[in-house]
N, C-alpha and C positions, 0 to 999 in steps of 0.2 A: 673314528671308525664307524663303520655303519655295516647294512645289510640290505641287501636287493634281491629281489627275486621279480623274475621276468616270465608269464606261463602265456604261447599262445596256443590256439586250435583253428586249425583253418579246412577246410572243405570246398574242392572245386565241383561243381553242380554241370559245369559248363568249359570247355575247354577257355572262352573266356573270361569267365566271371569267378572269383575265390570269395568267401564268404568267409566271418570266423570271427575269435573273439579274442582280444587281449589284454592281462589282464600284469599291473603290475604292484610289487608291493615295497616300500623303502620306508626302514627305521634306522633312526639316527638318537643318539640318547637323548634330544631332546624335539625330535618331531620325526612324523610319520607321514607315509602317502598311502592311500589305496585309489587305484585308477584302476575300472572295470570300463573296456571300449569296442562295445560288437561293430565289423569294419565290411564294408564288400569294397572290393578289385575288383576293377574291370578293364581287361585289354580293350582298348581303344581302337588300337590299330597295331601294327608289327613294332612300332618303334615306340609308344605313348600308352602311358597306363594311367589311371585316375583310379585314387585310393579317396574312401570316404566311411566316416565314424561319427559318430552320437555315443556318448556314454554318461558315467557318472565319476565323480572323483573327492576323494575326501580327503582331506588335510586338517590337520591336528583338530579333529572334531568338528569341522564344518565341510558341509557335501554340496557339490553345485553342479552343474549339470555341464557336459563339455562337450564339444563338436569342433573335429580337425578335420582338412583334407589335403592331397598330396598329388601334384604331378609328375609323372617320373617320365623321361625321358630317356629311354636306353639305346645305347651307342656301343 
């Protein structure tokens, strides 16, 4: 057994653009995560969106720096 917790916050500036920050945390009895990940969205076009992040993440007492991104195509 373990425990997660998942917190985001997001803010659109721009009927295009979503901005925000997500933030997750999982303990397990015998290892932890924290990932803190500020992201901005941006519609693309009608159909294509491009997600992008930079953040920080720590596991069982070592922090390293992280950067994802995401294409999404909706249908």
């Amino acid at each position: 057994g373990g425990f997660i917790v998942n917190f985001t916050l997001f803010w659109a500036p721009h009927p295009r653009v979503v901005v925000g920050s997500e933030q997750n945390f999982e303990w397990f009895p015998n290892a932890y995560l924290i990932r803190w990940m500020p992201q901005v969205h941006w519609q693309a076009c009608s159909r294509f969106q491009l997600q992008a992040g930079f953040g920080v993440l720590h596991v069982n007492g070592h922090t390293s720096a992280e950067a994802s991104t995401r294409l999404i195509f909706e249908f």
